[in-house]
Short mmCIF file of the C-alpha atoms (twelve columns), coordinates in Angstrom:
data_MODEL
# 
_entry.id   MODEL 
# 
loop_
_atom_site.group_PDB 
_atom_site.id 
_atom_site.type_symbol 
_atom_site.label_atom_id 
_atom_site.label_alt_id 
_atom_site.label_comp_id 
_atom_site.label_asym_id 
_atom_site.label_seq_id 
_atom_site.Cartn_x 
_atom_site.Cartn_y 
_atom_site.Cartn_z 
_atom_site.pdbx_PDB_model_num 
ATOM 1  C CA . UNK A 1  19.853  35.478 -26.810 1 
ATOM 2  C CA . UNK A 2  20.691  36.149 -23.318 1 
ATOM 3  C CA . UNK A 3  24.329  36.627 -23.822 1 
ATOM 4  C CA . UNK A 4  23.464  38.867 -26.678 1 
ATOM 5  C CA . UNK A 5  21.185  40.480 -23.966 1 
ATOM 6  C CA . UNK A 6  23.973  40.734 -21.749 1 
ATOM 7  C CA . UNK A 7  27.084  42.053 -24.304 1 
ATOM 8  C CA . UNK A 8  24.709  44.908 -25.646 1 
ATOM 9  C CA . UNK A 9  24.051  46.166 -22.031 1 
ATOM 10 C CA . UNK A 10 27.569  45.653 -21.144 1 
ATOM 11 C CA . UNK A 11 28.526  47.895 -24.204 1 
ATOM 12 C CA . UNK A 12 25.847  50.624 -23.602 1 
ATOM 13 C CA . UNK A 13 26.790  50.984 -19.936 1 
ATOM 14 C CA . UNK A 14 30.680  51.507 -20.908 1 
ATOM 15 C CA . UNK A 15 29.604  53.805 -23.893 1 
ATOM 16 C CA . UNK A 16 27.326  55.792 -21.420 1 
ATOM 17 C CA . UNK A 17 30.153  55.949 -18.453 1 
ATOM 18 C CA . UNK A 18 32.644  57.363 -20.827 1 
ATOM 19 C CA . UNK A 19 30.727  60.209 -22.287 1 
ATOM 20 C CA . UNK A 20 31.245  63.237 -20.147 1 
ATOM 21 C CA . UNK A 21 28.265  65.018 -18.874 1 
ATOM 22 C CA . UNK A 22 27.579  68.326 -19.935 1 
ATOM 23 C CA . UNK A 23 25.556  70.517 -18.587 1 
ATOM 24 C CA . UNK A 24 23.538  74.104 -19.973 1 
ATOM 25 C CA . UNK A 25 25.468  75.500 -16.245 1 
ATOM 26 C CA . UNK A 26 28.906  74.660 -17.517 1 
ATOM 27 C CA . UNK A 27 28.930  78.536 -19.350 1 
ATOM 28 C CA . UNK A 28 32.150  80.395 -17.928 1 
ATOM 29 C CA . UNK A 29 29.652  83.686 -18.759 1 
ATOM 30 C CA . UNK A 30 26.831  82.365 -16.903 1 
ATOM 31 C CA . UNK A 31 23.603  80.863 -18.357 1 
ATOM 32 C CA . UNK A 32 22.109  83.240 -20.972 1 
ATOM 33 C CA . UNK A 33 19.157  84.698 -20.416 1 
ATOM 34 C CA . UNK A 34 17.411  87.619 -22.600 1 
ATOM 35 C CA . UNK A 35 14.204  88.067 -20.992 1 
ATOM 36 C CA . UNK A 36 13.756  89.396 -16.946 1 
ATOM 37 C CA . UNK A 37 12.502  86.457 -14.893 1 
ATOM 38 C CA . UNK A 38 9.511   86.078 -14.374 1 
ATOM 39 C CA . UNK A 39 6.601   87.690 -11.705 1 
ATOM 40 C CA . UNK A 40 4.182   85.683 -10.579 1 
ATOM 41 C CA . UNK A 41 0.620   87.296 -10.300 1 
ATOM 42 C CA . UNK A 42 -0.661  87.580 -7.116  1 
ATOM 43 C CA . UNK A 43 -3.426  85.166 -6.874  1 
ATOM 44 C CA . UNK A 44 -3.589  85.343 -2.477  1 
ATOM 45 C CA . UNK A 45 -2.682  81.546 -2.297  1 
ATOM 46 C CA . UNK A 46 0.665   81.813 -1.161  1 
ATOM 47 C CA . UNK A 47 0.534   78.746 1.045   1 
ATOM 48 C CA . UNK A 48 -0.435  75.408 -0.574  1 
ATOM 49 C CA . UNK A 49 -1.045  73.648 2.373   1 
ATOM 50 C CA . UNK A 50 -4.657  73.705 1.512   1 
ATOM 51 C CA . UNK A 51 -4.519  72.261 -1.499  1 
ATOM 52 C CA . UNK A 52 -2.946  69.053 -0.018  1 
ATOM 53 C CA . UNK A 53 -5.647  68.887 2.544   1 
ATOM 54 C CA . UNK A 54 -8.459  69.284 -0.327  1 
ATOM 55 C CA . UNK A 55 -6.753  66.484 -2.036  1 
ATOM 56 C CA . UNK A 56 -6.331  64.481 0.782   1 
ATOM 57 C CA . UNK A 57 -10.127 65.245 2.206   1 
ATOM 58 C CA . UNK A 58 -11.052 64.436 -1.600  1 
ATOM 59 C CA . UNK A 59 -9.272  60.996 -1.829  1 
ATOM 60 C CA . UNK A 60 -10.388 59.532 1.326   1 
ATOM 61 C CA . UNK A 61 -14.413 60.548 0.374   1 
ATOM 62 C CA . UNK A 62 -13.588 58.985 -2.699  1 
ATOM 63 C CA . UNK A 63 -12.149 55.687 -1.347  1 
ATOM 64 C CA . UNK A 64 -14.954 55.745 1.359   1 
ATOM 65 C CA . UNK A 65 -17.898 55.920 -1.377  1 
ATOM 66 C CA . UNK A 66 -16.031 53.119 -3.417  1 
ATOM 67 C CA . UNK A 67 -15.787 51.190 -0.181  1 
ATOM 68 C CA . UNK A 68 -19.602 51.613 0.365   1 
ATOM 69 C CA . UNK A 69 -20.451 50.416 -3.099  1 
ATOM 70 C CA . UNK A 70 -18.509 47.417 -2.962  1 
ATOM 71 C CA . UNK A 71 -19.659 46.683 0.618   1 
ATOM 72 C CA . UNK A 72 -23.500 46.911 -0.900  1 
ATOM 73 C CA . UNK A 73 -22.908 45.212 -4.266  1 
ATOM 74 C CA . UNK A 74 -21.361 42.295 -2.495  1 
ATOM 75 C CA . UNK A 75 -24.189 41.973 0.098   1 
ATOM 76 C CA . UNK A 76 -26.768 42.731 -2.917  1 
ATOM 77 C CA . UNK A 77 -24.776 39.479 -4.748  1 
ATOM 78 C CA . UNK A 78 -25.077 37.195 -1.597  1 
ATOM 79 C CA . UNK A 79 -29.190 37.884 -1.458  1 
ATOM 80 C CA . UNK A 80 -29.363 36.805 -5.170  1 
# 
């Protein structure tokens, strides 16, 4: 089973080495595109900065509270 194991993955990777990649960039004409790109609307958060800190601030109350509860269930355990 292991050689088996062995010869199919030997045969995959050669298959997969061989196979030239293409890619959608290769067009001499340039990628086609019908529609004009597209305009984000202005929302006023143009720096996301505070949306790492809110998830950061988030995730370490979170931790803390689960922290707290284990701290108390274990000491509520021990008085049993």
């Amino acid at each position: 089973m292991r050689k088996l194991i062995t010869i199919v993955l030997t045969i995959a990777t050669f298959l997969f080495i061989n196979v030239p990649s293409v890619l959608a960039d290769a067009n001499p004409y340039g990628p086609y595109q019908p529609y004009e790109p597209h305009k984000p609307i202005p929302t006023g958060f143009d720096d996301t900065s505070i949306f790492y800190i809110a998830a950061l601030v988030t995730f370490t109350v979170g931790m803390s509270i689960l922290a707290i509860i284990k701290h108390l269930k274990a000491k509520h355990s021990a008085n049993l």
